[in-house]
N, CA and C atoms of all chains as a GROMACS GRO file, in nm:
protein
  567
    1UNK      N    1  -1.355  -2.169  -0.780
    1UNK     CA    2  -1.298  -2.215  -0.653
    1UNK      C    3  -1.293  -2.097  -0.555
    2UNK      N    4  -1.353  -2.118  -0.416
    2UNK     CA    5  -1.353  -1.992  -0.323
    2UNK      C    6  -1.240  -2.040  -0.228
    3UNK      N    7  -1.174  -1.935  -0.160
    3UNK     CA    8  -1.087  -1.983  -0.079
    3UNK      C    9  -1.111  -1.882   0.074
    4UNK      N   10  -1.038  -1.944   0.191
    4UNK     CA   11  -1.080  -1.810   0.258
    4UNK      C   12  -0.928  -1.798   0.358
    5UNK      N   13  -0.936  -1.660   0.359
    5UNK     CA   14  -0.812  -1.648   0.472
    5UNK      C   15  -0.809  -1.757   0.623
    6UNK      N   16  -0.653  -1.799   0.593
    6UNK     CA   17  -0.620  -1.862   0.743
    6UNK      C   18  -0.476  -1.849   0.816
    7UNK      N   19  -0.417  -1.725   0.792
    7UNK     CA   20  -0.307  -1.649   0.804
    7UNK      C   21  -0.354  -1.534   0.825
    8UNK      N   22  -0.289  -1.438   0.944
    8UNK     CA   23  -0.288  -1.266   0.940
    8UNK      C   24  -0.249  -1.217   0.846
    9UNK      N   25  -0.110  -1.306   0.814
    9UNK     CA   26  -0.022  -1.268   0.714
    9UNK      C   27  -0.097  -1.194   0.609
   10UNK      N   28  -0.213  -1.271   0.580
   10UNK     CA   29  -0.250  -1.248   0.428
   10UNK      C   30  -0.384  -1.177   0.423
   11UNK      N   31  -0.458  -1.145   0.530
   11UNK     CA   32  -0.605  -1.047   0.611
   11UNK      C   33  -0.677  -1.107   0.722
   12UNK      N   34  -0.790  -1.036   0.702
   12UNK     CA   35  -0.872  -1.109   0.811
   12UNK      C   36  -0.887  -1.226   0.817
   13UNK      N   37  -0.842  -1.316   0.926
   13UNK     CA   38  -0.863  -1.502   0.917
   13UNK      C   39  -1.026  -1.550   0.897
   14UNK      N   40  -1.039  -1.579   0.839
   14UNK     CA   41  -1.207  -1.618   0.790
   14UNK      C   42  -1.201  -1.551   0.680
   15UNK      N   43  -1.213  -1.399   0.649
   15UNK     CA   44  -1.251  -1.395   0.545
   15UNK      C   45  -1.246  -1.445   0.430
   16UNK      N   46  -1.299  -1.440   0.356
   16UNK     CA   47  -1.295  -1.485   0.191
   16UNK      C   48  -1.193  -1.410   0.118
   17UNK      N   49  -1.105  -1.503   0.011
   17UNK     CA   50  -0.959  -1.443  -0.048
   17UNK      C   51  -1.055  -1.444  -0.206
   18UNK      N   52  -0.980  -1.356  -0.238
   18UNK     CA   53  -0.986  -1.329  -0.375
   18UNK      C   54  -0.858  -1.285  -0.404
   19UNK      N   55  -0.795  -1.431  -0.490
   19UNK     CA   56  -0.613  -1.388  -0.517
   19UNK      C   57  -0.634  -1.272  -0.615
   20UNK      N   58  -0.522  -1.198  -0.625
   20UNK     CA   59  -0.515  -1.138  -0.749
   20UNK      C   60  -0.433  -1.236  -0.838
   21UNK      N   61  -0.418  -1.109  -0.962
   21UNK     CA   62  -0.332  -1.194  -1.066
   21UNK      C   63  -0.203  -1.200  -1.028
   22UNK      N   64  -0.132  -1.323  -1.071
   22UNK     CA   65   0.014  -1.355  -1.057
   22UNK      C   66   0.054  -1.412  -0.922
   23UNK      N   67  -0.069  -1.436  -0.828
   23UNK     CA   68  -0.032  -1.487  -0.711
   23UNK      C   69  -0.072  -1.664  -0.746
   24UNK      N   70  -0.018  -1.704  -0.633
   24UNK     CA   71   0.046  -1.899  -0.688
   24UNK      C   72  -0.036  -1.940  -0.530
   25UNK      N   73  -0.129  -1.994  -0.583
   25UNK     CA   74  -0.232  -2.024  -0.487
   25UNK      C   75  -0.184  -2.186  -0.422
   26UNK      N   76  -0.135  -2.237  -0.537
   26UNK     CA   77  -0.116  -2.356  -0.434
   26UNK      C   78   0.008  -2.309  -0.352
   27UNK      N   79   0.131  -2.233  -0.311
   27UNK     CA   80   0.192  -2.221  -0.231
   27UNK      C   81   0.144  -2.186  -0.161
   28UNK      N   82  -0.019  -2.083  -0.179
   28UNK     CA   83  -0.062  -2.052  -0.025
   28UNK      C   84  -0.150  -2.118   0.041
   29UNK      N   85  -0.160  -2.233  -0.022
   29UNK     CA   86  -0.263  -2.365   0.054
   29UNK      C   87  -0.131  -2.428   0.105
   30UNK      N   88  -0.043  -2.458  -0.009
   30UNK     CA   89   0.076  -2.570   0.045
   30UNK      C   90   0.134  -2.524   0.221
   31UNK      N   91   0.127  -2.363   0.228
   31UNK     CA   92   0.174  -2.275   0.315
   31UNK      C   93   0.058  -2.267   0.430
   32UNK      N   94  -0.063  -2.318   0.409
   32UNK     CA   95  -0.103  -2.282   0.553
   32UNK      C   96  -0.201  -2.165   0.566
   33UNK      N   97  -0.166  -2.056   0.423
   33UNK     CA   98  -0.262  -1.909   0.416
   33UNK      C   99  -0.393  -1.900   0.403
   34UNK      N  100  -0.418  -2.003   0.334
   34UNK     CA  101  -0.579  -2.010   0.252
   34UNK      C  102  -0.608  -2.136   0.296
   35UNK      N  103  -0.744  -2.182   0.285
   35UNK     CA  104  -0.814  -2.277   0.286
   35UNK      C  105  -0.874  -2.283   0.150
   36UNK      N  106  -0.905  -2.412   0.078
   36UNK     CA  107  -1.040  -2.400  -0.022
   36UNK      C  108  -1.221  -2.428   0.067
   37UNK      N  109  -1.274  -2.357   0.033
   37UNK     CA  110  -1.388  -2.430   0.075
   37UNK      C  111  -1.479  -2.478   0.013
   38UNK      N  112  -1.436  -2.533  -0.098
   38UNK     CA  113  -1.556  -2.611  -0.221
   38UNK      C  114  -1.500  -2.767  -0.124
   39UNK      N  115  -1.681  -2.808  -0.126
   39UNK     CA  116  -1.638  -2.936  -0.039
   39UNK      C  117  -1.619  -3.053  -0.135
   40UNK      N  118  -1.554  -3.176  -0.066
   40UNK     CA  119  -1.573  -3.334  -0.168
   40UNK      C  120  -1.713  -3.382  -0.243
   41UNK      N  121  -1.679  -3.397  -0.328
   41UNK     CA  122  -1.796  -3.437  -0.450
   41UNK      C  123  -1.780  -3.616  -0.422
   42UNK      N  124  -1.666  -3.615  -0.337
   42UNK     CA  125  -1.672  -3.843  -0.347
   42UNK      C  126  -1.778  -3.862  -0.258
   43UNK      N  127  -1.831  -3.932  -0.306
   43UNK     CA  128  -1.931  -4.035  -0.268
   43UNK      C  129  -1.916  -4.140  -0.162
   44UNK      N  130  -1.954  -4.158  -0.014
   44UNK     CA  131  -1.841  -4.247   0.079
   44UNK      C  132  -1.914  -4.374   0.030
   45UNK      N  133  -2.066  -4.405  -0.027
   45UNK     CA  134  -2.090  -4.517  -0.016
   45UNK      C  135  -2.031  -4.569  -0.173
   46UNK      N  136  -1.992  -4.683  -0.176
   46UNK     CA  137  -1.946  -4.713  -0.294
   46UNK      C  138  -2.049  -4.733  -0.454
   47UNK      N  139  -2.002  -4.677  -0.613
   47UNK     CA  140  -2.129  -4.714  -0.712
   47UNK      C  141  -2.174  -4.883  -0.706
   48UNK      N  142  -2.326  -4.874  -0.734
   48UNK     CA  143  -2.322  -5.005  -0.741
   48UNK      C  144  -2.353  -5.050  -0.924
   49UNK      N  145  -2.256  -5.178  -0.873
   49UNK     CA  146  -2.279  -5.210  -1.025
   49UNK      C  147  -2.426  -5.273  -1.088
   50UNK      N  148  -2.486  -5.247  -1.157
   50UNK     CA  149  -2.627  -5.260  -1.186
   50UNK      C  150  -2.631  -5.343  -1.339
   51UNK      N  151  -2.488  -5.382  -1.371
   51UNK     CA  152  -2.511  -5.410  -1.505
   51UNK      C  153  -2.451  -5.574  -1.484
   52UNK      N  154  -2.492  -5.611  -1.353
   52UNK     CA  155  -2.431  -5.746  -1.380
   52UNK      C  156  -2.537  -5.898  -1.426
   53UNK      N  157  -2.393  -5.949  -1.518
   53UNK     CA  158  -2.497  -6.122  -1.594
   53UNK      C  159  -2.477  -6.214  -1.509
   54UNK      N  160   1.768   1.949   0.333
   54UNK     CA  161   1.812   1.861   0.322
   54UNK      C  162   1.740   1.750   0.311
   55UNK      N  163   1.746   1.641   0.215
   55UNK     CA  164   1.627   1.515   0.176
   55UNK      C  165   1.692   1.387   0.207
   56UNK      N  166   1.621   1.322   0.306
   56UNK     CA  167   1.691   1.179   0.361
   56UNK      C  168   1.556   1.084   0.349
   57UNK      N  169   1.553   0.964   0.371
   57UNK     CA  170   1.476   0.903   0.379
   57UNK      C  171   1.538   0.772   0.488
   58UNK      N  172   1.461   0.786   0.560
   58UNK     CA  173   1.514   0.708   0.705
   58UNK      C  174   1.386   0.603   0.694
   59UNK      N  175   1.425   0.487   0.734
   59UNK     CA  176   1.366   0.368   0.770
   59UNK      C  177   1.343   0.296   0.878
   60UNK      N  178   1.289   0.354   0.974
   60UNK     CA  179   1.267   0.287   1.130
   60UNK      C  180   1.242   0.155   1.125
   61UNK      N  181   1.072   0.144   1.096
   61UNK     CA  182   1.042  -0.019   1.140
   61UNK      C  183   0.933  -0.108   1.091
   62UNK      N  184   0.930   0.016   0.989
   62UNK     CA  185   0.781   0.016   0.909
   62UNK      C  186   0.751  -0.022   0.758
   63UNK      N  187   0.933  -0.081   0.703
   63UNK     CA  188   0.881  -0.057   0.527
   63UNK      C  189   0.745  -0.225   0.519
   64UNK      N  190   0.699  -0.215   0.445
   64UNK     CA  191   0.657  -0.326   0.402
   64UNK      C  192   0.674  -0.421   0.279
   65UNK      N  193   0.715  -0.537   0.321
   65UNK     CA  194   0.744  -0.670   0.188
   65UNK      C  195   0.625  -0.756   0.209
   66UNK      N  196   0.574  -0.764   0.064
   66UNK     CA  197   0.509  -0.862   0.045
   66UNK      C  198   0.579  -0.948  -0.089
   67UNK      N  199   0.548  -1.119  -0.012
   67UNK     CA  200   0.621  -1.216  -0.100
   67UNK      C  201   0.447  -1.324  -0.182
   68UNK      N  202   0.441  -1.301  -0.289
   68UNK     CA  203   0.311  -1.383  -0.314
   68UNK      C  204   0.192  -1.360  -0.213
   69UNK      N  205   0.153  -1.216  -0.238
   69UNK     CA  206   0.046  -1.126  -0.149
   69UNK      C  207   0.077  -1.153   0.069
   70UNK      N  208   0.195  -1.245   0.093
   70UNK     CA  209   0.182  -1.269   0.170
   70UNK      C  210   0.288  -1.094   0.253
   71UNK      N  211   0.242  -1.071   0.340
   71UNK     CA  212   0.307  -0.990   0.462
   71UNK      C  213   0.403  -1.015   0.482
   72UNK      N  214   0.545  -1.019   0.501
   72UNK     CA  215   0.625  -1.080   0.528
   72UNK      C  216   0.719  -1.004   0.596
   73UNK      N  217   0.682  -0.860   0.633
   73UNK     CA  218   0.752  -0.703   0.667
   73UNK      C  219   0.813  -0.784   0.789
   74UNK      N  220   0.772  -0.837   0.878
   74UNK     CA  221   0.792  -0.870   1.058
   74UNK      C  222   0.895  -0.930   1.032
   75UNK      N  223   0.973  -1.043   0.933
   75UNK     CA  224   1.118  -1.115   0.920
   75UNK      C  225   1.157  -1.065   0.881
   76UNK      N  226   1.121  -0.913   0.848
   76UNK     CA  227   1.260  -0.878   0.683
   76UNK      C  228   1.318  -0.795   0.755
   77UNK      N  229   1.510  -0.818   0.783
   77UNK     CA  230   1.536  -0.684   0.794
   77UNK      C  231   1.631  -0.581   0.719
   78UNK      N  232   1.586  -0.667   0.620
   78UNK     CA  233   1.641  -0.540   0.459
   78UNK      C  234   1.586  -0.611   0.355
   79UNK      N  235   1.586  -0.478   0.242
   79UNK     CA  236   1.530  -0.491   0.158
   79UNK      C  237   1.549  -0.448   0.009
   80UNK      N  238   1.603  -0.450  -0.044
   80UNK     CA  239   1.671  -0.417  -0.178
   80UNK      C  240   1.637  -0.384  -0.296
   81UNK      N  241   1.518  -0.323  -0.351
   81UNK     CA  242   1.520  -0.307  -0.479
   81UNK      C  243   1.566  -0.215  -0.572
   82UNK      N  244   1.603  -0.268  -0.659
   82UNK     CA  245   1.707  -0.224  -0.776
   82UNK      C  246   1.650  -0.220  -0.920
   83UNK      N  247   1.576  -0.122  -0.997
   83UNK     CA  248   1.555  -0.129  -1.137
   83UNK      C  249   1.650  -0.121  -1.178
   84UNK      N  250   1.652  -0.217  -1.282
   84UNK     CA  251   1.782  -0.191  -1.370
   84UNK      C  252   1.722  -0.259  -1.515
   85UNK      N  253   1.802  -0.210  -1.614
   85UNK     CA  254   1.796  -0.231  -1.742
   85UNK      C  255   1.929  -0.208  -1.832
   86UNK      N  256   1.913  -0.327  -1.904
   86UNK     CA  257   2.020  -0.366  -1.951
   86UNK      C  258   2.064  -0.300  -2.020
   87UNK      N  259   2.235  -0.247  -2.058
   87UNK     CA  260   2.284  -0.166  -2.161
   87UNK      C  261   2.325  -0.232  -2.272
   88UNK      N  262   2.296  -0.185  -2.384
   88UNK     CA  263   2.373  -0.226  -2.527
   88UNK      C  264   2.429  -0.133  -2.591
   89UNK      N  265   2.570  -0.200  -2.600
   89UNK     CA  266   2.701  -0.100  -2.660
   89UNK      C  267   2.617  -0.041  -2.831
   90UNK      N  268   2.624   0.050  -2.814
   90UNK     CA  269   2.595   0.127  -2.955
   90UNK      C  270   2.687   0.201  -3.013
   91UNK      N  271   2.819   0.176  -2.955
   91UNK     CA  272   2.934   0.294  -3.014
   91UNK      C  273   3.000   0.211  -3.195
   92UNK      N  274   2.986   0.331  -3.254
   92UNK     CA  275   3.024   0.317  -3.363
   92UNK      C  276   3.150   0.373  -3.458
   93UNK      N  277   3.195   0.325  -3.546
   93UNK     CA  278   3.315   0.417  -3.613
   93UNK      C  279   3.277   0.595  -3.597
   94UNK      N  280   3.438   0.612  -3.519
   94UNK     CA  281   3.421   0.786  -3.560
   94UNK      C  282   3.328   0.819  -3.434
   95UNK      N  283   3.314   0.742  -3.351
   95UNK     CA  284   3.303   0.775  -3.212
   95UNK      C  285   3.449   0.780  -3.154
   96UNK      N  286   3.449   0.874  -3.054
   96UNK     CA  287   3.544   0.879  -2.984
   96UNK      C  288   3.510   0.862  -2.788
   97UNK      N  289   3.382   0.797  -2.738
   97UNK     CA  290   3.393   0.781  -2.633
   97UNK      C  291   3.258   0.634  -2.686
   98UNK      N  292   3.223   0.573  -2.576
   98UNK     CA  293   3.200   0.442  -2.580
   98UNK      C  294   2.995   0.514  -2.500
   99UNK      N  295   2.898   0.455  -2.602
   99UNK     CA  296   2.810   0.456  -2.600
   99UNK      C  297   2.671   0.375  -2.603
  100UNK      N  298   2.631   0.373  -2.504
  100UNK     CA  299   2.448   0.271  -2.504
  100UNK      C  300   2.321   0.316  -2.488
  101UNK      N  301   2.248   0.242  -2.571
  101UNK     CA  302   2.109   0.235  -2.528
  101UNK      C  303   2.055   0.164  -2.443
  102UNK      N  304   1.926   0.149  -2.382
  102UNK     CA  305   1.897   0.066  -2.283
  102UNK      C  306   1.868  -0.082  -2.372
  103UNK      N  307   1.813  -0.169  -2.318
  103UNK     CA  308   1.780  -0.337  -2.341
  103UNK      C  309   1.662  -0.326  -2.252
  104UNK      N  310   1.688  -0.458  -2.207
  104UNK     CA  311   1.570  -0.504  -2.181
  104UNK      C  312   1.629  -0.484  -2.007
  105UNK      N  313   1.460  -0.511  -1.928
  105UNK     CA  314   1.483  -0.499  -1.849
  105UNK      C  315   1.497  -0.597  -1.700
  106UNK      N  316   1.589  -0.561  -1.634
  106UNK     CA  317   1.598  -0.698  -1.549
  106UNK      C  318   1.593  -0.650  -1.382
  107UNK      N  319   1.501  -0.607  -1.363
  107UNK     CA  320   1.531  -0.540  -1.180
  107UNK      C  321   1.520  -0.699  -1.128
  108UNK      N  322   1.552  -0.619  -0.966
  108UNK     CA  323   1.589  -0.745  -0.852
  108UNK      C  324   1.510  -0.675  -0.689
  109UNK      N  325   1.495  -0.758  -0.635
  109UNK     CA  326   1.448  -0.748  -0.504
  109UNK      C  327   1.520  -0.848  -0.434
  110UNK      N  328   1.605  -0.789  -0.341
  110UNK     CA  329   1.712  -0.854  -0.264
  110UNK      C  330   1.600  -0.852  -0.133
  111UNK      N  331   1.575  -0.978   0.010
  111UNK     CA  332   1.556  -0.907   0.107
  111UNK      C  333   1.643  -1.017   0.160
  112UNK      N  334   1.627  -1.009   0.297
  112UNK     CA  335   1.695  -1.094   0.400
  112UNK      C  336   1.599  -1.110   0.515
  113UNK      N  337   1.559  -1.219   0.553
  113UNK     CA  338   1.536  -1.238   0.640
  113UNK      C  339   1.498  -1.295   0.728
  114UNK      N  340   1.478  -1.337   0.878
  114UNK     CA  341   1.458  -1.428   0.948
  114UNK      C  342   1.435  -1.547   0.951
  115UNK      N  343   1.502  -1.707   0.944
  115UNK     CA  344   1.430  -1.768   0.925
  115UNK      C  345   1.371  -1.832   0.979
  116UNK      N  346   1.243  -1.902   0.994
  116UNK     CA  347   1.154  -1.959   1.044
  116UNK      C  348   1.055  -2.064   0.978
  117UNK      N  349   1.099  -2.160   1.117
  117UNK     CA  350   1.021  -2.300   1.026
  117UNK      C  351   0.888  -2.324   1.094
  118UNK      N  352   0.839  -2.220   1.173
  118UNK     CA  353   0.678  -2.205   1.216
  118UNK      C  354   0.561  -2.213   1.129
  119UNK      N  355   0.448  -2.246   1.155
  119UNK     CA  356   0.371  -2.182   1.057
  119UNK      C  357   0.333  -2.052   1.030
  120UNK      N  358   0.297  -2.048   0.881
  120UNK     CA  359   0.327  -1.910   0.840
  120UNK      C  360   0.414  -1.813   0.837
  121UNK      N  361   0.545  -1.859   0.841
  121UNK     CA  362   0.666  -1.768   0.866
  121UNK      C  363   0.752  -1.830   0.725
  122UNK      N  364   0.877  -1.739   0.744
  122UNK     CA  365   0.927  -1.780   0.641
  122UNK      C  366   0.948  -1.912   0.525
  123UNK      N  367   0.962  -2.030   0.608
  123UNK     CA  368   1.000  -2.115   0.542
  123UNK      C  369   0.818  -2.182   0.459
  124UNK      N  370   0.739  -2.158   0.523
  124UNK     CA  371   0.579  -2.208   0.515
  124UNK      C  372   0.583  -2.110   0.376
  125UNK      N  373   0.618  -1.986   0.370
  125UNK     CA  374   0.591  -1.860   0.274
  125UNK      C  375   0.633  -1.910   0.098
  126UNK      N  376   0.801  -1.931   0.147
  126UNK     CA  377   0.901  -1.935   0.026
  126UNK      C  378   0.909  -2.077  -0.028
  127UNK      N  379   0.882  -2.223   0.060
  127UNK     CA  380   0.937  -2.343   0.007
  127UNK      C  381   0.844  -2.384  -0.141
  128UNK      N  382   0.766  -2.359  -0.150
  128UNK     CA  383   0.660  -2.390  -0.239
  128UNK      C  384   0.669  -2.261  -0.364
  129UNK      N  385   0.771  -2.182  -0.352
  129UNK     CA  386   0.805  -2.077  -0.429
  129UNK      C  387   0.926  -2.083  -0.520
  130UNK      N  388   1.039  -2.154  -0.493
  130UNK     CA  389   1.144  -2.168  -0.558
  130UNK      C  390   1.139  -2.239  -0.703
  131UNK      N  391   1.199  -2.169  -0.809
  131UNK     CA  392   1.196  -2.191  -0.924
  131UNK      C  393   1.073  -2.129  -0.953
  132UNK      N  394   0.959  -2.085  -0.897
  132UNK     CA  395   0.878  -2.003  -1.012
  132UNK      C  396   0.899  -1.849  -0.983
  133UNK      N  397   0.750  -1.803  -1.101
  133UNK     CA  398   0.698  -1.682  -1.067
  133UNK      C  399   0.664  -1.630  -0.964
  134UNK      N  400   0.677  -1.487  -0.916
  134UNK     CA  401   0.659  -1.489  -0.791
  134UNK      C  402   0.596  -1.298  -0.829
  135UNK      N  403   0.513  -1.283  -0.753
  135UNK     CA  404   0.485  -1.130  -0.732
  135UNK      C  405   0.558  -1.083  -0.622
  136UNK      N  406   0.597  -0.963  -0.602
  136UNK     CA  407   0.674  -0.948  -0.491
  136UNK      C  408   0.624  -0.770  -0.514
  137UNK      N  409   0.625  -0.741  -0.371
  137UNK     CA  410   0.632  -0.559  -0.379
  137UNK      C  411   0.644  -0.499  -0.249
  138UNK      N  412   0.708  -0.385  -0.224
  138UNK     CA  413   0.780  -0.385  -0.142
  138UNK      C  414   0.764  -0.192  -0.107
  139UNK      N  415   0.738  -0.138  -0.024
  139UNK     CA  416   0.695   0.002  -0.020
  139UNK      C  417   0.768   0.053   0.159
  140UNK      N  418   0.781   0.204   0.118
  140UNK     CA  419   0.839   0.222   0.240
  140UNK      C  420   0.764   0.240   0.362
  141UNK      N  421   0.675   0.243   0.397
  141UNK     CA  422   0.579   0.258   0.561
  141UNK      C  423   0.521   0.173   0.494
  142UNK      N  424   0.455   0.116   0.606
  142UNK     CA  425   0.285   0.085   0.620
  142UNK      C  426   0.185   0.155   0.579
  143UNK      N  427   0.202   0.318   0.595
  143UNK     CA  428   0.099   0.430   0.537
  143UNK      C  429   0.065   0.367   0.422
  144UNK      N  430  -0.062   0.448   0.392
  144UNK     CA  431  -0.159   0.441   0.290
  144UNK      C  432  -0.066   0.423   0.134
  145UNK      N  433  -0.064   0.394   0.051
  145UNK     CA  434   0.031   0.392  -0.062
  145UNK      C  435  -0.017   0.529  -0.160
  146UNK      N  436   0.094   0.566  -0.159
  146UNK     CA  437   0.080   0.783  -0.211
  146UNK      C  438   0.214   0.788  -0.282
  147UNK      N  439   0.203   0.942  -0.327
  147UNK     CA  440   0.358   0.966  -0.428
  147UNK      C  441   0.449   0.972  -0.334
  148UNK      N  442   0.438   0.984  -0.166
  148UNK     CA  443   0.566   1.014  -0.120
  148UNK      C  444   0.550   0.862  -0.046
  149UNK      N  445   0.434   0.760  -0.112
  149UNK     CA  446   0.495   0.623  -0.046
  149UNK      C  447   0.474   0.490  -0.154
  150UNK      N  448   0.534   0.521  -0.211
  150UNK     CA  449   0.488   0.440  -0.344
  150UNK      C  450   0.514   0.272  -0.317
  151UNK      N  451   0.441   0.224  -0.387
  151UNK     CA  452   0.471   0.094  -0.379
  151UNK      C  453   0.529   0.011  -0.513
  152UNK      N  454   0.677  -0.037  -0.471
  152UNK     CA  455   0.732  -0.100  -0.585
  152UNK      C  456   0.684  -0.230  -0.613
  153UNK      N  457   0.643  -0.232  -0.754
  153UNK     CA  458   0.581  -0.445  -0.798
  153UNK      C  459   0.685  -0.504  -0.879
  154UNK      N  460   0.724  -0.626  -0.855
  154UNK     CA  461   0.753  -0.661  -0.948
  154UNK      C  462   0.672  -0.812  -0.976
  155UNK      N  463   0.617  -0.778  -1.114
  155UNK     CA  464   0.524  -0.920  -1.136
  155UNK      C  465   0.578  -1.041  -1.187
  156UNK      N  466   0.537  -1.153  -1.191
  156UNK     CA  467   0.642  -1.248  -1.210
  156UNK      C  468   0.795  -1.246  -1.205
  157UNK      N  469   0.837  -1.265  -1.134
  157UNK     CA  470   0.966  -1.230  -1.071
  157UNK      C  471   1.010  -1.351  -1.003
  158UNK      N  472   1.166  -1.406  -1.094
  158UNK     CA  473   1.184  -1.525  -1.062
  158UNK      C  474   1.254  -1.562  -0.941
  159UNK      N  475   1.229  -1.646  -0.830
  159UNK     CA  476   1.326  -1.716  -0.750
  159UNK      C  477   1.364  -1.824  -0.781
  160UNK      N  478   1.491  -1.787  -0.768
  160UNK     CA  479   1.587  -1.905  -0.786
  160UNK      C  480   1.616  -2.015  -0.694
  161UNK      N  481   1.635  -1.945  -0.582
  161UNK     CA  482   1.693  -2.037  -0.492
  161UNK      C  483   1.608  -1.987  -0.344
  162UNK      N  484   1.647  -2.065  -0.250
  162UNK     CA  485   1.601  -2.079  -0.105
  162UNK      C  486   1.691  -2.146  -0.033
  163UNK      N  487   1.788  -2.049   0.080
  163UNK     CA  488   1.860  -2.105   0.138
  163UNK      C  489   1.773  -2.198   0.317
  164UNK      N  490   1.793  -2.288   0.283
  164UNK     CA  491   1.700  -2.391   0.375
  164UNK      C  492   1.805  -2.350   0.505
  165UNK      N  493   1.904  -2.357   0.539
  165UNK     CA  494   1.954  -2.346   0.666
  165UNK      C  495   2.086  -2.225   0.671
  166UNK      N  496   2.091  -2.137   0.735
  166UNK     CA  497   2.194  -2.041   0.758
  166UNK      C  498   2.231  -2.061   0.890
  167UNK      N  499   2.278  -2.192   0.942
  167UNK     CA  500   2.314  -2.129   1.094
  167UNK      C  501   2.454  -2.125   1.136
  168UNK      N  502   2.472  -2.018   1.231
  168UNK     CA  503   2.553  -2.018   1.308
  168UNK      C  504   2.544  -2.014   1.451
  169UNK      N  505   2.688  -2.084   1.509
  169UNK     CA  506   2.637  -2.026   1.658
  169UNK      C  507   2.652  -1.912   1.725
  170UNK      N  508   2.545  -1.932   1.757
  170UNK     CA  509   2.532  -1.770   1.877
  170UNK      C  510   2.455  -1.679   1.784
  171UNK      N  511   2.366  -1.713   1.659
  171UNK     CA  512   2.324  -1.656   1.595
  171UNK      C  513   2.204  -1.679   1.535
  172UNK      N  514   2.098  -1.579   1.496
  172UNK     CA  515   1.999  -1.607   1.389
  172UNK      C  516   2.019  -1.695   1.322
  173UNK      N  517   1.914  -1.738   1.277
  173UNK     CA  518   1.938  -1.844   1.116
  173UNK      C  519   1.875  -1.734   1.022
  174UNK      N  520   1.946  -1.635   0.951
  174UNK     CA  521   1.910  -1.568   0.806
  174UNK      C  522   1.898  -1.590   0.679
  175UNK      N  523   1.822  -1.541   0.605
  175UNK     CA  524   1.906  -1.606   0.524
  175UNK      C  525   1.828  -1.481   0.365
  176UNK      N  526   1.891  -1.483   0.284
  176UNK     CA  527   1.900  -1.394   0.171
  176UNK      C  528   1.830  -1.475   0.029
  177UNK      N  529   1.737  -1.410  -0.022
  177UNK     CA  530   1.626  -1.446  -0.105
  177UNK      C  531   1.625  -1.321  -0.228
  178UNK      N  532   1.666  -1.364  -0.356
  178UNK     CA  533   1.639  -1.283  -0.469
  178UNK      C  534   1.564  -1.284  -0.580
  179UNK      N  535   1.448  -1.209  -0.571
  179UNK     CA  536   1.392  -1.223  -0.686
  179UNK      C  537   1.404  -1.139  -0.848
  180UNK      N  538   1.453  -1.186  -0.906
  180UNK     CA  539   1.514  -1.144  -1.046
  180UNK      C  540   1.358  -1.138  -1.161
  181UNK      N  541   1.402  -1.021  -1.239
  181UNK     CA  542   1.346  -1.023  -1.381
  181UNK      C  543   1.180  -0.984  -1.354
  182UNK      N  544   1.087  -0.972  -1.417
  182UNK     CA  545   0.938  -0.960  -1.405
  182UNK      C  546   0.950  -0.833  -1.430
  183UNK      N  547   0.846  -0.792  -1.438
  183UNK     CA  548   0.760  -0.639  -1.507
  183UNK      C  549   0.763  -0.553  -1.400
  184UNK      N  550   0.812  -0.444  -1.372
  184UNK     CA  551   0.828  -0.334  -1.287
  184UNK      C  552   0.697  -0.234  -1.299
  185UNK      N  553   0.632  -0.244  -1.198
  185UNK     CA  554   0.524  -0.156  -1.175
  185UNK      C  555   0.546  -0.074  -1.082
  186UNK      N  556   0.493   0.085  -1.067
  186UNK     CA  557   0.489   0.142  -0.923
  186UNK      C  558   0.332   0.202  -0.931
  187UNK      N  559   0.277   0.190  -0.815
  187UNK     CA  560   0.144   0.213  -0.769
  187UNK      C  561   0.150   0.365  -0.658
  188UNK      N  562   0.085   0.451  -0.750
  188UNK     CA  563   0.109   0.595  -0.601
  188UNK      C  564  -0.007   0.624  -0.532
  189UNK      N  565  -0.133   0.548  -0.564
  189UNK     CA  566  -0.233   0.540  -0.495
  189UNK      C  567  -0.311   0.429  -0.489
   0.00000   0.00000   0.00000
């Protein structure tokens, strides 16, 4: 999972974060600091069912 | 004569976040626990150390902006927390060391301190975790 700065607080805004250890990443998404940027894997069009009798 | 004066510069970080600009104190305290070791045929009262339990007291500003206090700490209460805390901004050296404490529990989060005619402050302690100091 990559994340990237979106707080001063925490460095350059854009850049790319690399937490260290012991830091609690979802408080700093929950908070506003980080972004993730791995995008959605859902699918908007719906599966179709192919197995119907 | 050796003083150490604090203008405007120490730095707190709460969960890698910056947090120096609200804080305006800052508290840390190693400490480790004593256990009575006095025995028959002692005549004064004696310990060894235990285990260890430092604290990082700070105080400060609160704010329900983004990225300010309350955005920082709400998502923090009841866990682990890294916290470290050094005197300037300067480069981190033996005459500016930087105190860690790693997992370091918060307990609590005071959500509203107000008074009138006043700041809303409010006082945040993080207890227990592994004491590190970094001199470069």
């Amino acid at each position: 999972m990559a994340y990237v700065i979106a707080s001063p607080r925490l460095g350059t805004v854009g850049d790319t974060y690399e937490p260290a250890d012991g830091v609690n990443i979802e408080a700093l998404i929950e908070g506003g600091f980080i972004k993730s940027t791995s995008k959605s894997t859902k699918s908007d069009k719906p599966i179709k069912d192919t197995n119907e009798e | 004569m050796a003083t150490s004066t604090y203008l405007s510069n120490p730095v707190v970080t709460i969960n890698a976040v910056d947090m120096s600009d609200q804080c305006t104190s800052a508290v840390f305290t190693r400490m480790i626990e004593s256990l009575e070791s006095t025995a028959f045929g002692q005549t004064n009262r004696s310990y060894v150390g235990g285990l260890e339990n430092s604290t990082l007291t700070v105080t400060m500003y609160n704010s329900f902006a983004a990225s300010e206090t309350y955005a920082t700490l709400k998502a923090l209460v009841g866990t682990q927390v890294t916290v470290k805390v050094k005197p300037t901004s300067a480069a981190t050296s033996a005459t500016n060391p930087e105190s860690t404490l790693t997992a370091s529990y918060m307990e609590s989060l005071p959500i509203v301190n107000g008074q009138l005619g006043a700041l809303d402050t409010i006082d945040i302690t993080f207890t227990g975790g592994a004491y590190s100091v970094a001199v470069a």
